[in-house]
Structure formats: structure tokens, C-alpha cells
C-alpha positions as CSV (number, residue, x, y, z in Angstrom):
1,X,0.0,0.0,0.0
2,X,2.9,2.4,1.0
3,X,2.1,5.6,2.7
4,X,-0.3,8.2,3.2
5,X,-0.1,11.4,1.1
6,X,-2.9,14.1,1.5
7,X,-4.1,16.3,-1.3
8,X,-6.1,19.1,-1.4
9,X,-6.5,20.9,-5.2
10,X,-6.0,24.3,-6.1
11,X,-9.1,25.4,-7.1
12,X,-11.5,27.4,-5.1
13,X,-14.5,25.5,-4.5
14,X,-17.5,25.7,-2.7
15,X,-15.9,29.2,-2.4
16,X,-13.1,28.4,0.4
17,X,-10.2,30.4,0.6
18,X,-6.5,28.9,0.2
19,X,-5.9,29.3,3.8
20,X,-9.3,27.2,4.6
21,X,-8.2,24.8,2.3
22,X,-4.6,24.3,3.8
23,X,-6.1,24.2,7.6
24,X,-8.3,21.3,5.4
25,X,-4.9,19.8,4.4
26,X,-3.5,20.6,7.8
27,X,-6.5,19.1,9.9
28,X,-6.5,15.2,7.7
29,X,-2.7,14.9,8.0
30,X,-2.8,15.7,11.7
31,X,-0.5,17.7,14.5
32,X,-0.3,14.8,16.6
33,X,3.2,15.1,17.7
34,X,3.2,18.6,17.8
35,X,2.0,18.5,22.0
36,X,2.1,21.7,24.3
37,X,5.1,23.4,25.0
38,X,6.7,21.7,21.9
39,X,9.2,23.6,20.2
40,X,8.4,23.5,16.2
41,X,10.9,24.3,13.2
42,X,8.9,25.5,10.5
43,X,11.3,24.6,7.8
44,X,11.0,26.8,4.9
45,X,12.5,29.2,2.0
46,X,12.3,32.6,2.4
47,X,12.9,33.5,-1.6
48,X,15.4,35.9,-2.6
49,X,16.0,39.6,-3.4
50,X,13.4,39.9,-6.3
51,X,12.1,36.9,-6.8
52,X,8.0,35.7,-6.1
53,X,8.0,31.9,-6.5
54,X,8.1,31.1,-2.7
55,X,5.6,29.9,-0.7
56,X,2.9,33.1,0.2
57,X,3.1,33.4,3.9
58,X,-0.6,33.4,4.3
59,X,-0.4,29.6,4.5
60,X,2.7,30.0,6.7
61,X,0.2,32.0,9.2
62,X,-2.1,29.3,9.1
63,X,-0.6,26.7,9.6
64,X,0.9,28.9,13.2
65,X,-1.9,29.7,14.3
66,X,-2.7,25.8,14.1
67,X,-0.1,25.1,15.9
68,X,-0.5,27.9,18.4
69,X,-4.0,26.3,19.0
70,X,-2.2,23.0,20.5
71,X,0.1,25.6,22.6
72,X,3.0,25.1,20.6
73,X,6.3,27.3,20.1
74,X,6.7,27.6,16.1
75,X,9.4,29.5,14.8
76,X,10.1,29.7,11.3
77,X,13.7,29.3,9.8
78,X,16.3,28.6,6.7
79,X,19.9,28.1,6.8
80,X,22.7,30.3,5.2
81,X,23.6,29.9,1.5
82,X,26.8,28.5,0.0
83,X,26.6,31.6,-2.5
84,X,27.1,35.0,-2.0
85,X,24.0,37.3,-1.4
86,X,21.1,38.1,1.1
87,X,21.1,34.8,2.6
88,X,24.5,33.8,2.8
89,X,24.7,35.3,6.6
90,X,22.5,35.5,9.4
91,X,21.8,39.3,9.4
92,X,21.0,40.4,5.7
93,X,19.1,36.8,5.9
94,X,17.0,37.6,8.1
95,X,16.2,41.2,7.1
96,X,15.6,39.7,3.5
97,X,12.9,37.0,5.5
98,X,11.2,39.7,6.8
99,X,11.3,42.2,3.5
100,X,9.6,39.1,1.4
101,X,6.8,38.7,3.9
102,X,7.7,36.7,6.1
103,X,7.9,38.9,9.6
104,X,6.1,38.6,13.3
105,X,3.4,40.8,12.2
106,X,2.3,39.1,9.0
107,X,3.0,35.0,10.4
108,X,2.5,35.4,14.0
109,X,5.9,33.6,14.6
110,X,9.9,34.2,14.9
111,X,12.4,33.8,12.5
112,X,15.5,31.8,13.5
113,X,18.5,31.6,11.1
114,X,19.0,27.8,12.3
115,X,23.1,28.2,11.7
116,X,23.7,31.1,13.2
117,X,25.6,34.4,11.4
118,X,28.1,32.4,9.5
119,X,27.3,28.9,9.5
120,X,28.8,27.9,12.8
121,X,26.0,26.9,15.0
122,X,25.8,23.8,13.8
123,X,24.8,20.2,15.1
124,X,26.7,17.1,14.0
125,X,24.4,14.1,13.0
126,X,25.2,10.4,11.8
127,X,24.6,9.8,8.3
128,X,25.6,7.3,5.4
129,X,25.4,4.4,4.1
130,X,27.8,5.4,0.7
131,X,28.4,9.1,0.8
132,X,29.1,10.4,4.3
133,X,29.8,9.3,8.0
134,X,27.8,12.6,9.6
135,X,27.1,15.9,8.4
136,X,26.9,19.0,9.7
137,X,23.0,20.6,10.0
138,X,22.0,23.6,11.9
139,X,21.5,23.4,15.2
140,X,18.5,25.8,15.7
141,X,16.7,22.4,13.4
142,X,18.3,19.5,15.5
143,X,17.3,21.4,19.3
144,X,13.5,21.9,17.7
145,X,10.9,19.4,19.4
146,X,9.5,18.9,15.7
147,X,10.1,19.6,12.5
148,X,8.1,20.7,9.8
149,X,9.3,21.3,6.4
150,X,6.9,23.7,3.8
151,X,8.3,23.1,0.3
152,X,7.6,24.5,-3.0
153,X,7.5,21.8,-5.7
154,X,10.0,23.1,-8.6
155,X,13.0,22.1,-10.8
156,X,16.2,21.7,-10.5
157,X,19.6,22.6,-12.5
158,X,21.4,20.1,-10.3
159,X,18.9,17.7,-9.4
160,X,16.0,17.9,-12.0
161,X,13.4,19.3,-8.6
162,X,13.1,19.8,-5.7
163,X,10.9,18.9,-2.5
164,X,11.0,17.4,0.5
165,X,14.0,15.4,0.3
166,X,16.0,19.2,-0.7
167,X,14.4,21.4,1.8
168,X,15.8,18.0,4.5
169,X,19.1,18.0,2.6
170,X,20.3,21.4,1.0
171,X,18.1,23.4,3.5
172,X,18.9,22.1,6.7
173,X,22.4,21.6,5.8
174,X,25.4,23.9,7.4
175,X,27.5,25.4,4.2
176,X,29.8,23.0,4.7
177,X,27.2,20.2,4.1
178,X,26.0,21.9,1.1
179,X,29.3,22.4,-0.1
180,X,29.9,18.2,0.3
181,X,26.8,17.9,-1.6
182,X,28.0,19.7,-4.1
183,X,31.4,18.6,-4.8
184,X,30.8,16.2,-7.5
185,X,29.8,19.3,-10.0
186,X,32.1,21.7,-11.8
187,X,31.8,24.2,-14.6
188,X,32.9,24.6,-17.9
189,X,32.0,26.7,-20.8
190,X,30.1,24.8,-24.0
191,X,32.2,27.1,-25.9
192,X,34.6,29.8,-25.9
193,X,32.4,31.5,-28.7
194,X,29.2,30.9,-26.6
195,X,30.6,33.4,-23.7
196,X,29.6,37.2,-23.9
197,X,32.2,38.0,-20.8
198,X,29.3,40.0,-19.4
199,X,31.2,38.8,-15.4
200,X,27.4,37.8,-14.1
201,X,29.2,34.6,-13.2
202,X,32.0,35.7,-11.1
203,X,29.5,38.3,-9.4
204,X,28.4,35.4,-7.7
205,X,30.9,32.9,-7.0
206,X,31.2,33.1,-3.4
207,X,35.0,31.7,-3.2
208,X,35.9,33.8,-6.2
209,X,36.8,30.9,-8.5
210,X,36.0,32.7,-11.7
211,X,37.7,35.8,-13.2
212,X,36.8,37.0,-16.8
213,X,39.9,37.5,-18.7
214,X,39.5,38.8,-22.2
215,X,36.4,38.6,-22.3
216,X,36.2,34.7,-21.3
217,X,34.8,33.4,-18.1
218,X,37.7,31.6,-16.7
219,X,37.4,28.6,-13.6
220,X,40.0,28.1,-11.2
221,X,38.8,24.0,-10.5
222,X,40.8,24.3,-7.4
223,X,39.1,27.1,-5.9
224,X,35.7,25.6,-6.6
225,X,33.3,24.8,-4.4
226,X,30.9,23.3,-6.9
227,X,27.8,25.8,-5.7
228,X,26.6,25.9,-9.1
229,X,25.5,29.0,-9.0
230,X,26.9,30.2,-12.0
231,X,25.2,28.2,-13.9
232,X,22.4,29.9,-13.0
233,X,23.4,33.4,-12.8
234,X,24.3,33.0,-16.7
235,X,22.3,35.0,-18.9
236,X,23.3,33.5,-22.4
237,X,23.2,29.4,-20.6
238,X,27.5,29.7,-22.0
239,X,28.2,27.1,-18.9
240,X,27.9,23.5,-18.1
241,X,28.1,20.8,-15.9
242,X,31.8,18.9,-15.7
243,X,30.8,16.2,-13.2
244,X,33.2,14.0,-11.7
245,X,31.1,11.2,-10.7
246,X,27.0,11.6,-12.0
247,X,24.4,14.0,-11.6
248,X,22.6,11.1,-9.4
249,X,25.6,11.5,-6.9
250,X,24.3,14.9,-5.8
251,X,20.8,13.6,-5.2
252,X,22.2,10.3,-3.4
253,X,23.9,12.6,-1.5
254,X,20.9,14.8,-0.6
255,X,18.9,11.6,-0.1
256,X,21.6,10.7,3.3
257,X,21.7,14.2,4.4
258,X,17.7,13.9,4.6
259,X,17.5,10.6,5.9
260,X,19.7,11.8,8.7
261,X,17.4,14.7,9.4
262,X,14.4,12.3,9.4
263,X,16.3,10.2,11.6
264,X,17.0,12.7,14.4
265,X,13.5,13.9,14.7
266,X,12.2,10.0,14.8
267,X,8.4,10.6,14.4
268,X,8.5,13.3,14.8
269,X,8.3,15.2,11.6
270,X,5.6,16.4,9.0
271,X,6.2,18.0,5.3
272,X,4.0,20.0,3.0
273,X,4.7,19.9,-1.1
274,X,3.2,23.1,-2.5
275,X,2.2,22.5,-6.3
276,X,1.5,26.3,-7.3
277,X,3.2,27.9,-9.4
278,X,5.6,25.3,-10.5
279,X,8.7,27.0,-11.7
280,X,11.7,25.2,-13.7
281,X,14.2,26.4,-11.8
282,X,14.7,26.3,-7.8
283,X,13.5,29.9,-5.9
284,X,17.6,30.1,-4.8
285,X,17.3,32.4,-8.1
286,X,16.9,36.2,-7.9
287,X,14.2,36.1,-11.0
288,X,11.3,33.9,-11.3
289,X,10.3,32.6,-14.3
290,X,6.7,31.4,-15.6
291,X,5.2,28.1,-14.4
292,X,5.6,25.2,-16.5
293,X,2.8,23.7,-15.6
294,X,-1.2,24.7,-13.9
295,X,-1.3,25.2,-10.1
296,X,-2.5,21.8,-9.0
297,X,-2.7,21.7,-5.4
298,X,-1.0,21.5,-1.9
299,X,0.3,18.0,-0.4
300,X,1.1,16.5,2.8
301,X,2.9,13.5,4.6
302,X,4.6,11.7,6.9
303,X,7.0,10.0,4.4
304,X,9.1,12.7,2.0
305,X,9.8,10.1,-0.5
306,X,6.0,8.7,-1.0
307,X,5.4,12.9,-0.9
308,X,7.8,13.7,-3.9
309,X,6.9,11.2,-6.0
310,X,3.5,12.1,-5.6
311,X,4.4,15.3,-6.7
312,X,6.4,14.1,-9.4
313,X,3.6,12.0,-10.7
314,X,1.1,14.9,-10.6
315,X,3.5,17.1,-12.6
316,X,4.0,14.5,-15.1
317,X,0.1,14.0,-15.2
318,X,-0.8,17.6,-16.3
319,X,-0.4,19.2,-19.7
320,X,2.9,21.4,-20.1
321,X,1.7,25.6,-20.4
322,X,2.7,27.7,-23.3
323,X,5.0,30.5,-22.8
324,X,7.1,28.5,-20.3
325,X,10.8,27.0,-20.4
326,X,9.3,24.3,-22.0
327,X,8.8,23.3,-25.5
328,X,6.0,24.1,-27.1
329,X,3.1,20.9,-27.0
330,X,4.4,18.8,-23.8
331,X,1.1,16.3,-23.0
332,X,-0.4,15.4,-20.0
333,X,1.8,12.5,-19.4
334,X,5.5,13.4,-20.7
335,X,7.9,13.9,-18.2
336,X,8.3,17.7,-17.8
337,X,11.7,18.4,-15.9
338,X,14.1,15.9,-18.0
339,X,13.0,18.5,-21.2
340,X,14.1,21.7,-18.5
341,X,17.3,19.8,-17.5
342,X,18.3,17.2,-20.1
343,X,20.5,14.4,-18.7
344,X,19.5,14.9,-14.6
345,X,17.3,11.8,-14.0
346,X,14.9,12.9,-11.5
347,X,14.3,9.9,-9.8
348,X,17.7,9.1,-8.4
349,X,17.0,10.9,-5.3
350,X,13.6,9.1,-4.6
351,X,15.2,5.6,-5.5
352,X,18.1,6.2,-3.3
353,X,15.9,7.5,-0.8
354,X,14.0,4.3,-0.7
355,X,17.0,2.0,-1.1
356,X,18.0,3.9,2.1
357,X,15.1,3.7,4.7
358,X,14.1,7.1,4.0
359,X,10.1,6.5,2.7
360,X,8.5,4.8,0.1
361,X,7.7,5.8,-3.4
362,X,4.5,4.0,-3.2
363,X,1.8,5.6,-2.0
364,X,-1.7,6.3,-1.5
365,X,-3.2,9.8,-2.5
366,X,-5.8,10.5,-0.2
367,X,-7.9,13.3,-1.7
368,X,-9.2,16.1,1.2
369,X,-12.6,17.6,0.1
């Protein structure tokens, strides 16, 4: 049978509001372990300088003044970033959280910078099997009672999407985990010719492992930290992926950083998969682009694996917009992030993940009126 994954669509019927719809959502899945007193990490991203893909606080606010009901201490709360910008430090992180929405006033609860101003405050967890002995997560997440991760359901450069299993793995994790993570991935140019030298690149490295020299984007290798923000940050897509070991390394990787994460918190840990406007490219990015697919819903579960395959499969089910990163004509049906990211499978993280102990890719969806 596998596990339990709640859904609630996106449209408003019967007239209900998204935040009666959520509490809906919020209400079948259950706060069980969430008892008085408890302290709560509300685990989720708090977007960057310009962009509007994140999750709308409104259902942040809801889903505090749930837990407020059961006399619970929620705070919300992201860790630093590997590349330079807002949220690569406590301080401008934190200002930036509150700027895009996410303040006392508007959610009714604190924000917490989980590792601390530069990435120190950290807690040390046991991991493995393959990639790692223990990694590094911050420790505001790991002294939290419970923990409950709000994702918004994208893609990926790196890992074809994200969901649960990132917002575990790349969210929770300390720089230096992220960095680990990353490590398998460098950059190279597709072509010398296909380079406009316009620096965007080595704006934001964060260990300043790019210079552009003649009008070419050069990479020190040894300097890199594999952050792959470059790729990103490149307006003319001049740079690729040089990967020392696969593209699927990087998600088994994320996979054991997760199922450590999971594994700490015992039962004691819930996760939210928000289907609206689906984006092919993860909200780290300063711009948003359009969705690539219709809003479809909000889902919920115990187990993050059974909850991104869900997700997965409810992407792949619905028809591919126009006007989007993808190509003109995709079909309910056709997988939608491969033709975003060619060559990053985007089930490597959810078949390591199972391989691993961390949930179940089969599941039952469990539709909430």
C-alpha cells in the first residue's frame, strides 16, 4: 500500500479560501506530535532579493496559528547559503525574510536563522550508508521538538526538482554540508564563442573561483566549491556541468543528508509539497520565471519520498503551459523536468531515498474535500 499522502486541489471551490483549504490539508494529515510546550521548526524558504515563486506566507500564518491552538512554540527558519548574497549570513538573511513577507506581524511567529551568522551553529548528525559518515546541520533544526518542512514543488539545474528530500538535505544543511553535496559538480564553458564576458558569473561565486579574462569566463577548478550558482546566474546558458562522478551523486547525497534529518526527529516530523506555481528552476534564483505547468494543489505527509513522488507524478500528469521553459506541446503524461534539465534523472534521489530507509515511493493519495 505504501504511505499516506494528502491532497487538497487548487481550485476554489464551494468558495473556500487557500488558507481554509490548507487548515483542510493541515487538519487530515494531523499535529499529533506537535504537544504543548513543543518547540516547532517551520522549515522553509524565504525566496530571494526579487524573486515571487516562494511559498505566500498566508499559508505560513495558518498553519501557526494551528499550531498555536495545541500551545506550541513555532518558529520559522532557513539556513545560510553557499553563495554570496542576502542569505548567505544571518543578518541580511534575516532582514531579507522579513522584506519578502515573512515577519512577526504578517505570520505570527519568529524567525531563527537555524546556523547562526556564518554557519557555525551547527549540530553534528550520523549519516551514510555510501556518501558520508555525519554531516553538519543547523543546530536551531536539531534542538527543535519537531520539525516541519513547507516546500515549494520546482526544478532543478542540479537535481532535476526539488521537494522534501532538498528542503531536508540542502536546506537544513550547514555550508559545509551543502558544499559536500556539491562537490561532485564543476563548470565549464560549452564554448569559448558561446561566452559574452558579461562577469554575471563571477558576481556570484562566493569563493571567487571565476575571473573573466579577455572577455572569457575563466574557472579556477581548485578554488571551486561546486555551488553551481553560475550556472544559473548565466544569462546567455554559456556554462555547463563537468561532473566527476554523476548527476545522481548529488541527489544520493541529498537523499543521506535527509534521511539523517528524518532520523533525528524520529516521528517526529511532517512535510507539506506546495504545487503552485511550478517554476523550472529552484526559488535560490533572484528572478522567477513562468510556471511550466497549472497550479494543481498543496500536499502532505509523513513519508518525504511517497510525498515527492506524488508530486512528481502529478506534474507529469498535467499538460505542459505555453509560454514556459518548456517546449511548445508537452502532454499530459511526458515527463516535464528531463526537457528543463536534459540528462539529470529525477528519480535518483527518490530511489536512493527508498533504497536507504528514508520513505516509500508508493503511495496512496488521499484526496481532502
Amino acid at each position: 500500500m505504501g504511505s499516506d499522502v494528502y491532497f487538497v486541489g487548487s481550485r476554489a471551490k464551494l468558495h473556500k479560501s487557500p488558507a481554509e483549504r490548507f487548515q483542510a490539508l493541515v487538519k487530515a494529515l494531523g499535529l499529533g506530535v506537535c504537544k504543548a510546550e513543543s518547540t516547532v521548526a517551520v522549515k522553509i524558504h524565504f525566496g530571494e532579493d526579487g524573486s515571487t515563486g516562494y511559498i505566500h506566507p498566508t499559508y505560513v500564518r495558518t498553519l501557526v496559528e494551528m499550531l498555536h491552538e495545541r500551545q506550541c512554540l513555532p518558529f520559522l527558519t532557513d539556513t545560510n547559503t553557499l553563495y554570496r548574497g542576502p542569505r548567505s549570513n544571518g543578518v541580511s538573511h534575516l532582514a531579507l525574510a522579513i522584506r519578502n513577507g515573512f515577519g512577526f506581524a504578517m505570520t505570527g511567529a519568529p524567525i531563527v536563522i537555524a546556523d547562526g551568522m556564518k554557519s557555525h551553529s551547527v549540530t553534528d548528525l550520523p549519516a551514510g550508508p555510501r556518501h558520508f559518515d555525519s554531516v553538519r546541520i543547523g543546530a536551531a533544526i536539531t534542538e527543535a521538538d519537531v520539525l516541519v518542512t513547507m516546500n515549494h514543488f520546482k526544478g532543478h539545474l542540479l537535481t532535476s526538482f526539488g521537494g522534501a528530500i532538498k528542503n531536508l538535505s540542502m536546506g537544513c544543511g550547514s555550508r559545509a554540508t551543502k558544499q559536500r553535496m556539491h562537490a561532485d559538480m564543476q563548470p565549464a564553458l560549452v564554448s569559448r564563442d558561446a561566452c559574452t564576458g558579461c562577469g554575471e558569473c563571477a558576481a556570484i561565486c562566493p569563493v571567487d573561483a571565476i575571473a573573466v579574462t579577455s572577455g572569457i569566463a575563466e574557472f579556477d577548478h581548485e578554488k571551486c566549491v561546486g555551488c553551481a550558482e553560475c550556472l544559473a546566474a548565466c544569462p546567455v546558458h554559456a556554462i555547463k556541468v563537468l561532473w566527476s562522478g554523476t548527476s545522481g551523486t548529488v541527489q544520493e547525497k541529498m537523499a543521506e543528508v535527509a534521511m539523517a534529518v528524518v532520523r533525528h526527529f524520529r516521528t517526529k516530523h511532517l512535510h507539506f509539497n506546495f504545487l503552485l506555481n511550478i517554476t523550472p528552476e529552484c526559488d535560490c534564483l533572484k528572478w522567477t520565471d513562468n510556471p511550466v505547468v497549472q497550479n494543481i494543489g498543496i500536499l502532505a505527509s509523513r513519508d518525504p519520498v511517497a510525498l515527492d513522488q506524488a508530486s512528481l507524478d502529478l506534474v507529469t500528469q498535467s499538460a505542459g503551459l505555453p509560454n514556459s521553459s518548456l517546449p511548445e506541446g508537452v502532454a499530459a503524461g511526458q515527463d516535464k523536468f528531463p526537457l528543463i534539465h536534459p540528462g539529470v534523472d529525477p528519480d535518483a534521489q527518490l530511489r536512493y531515498g527508498e533504497a536507504i530507509g528514508l520513505g516509500s515511493r508508493s503511495y496512496t493519495l488521499i484526496t481532502v474535500p
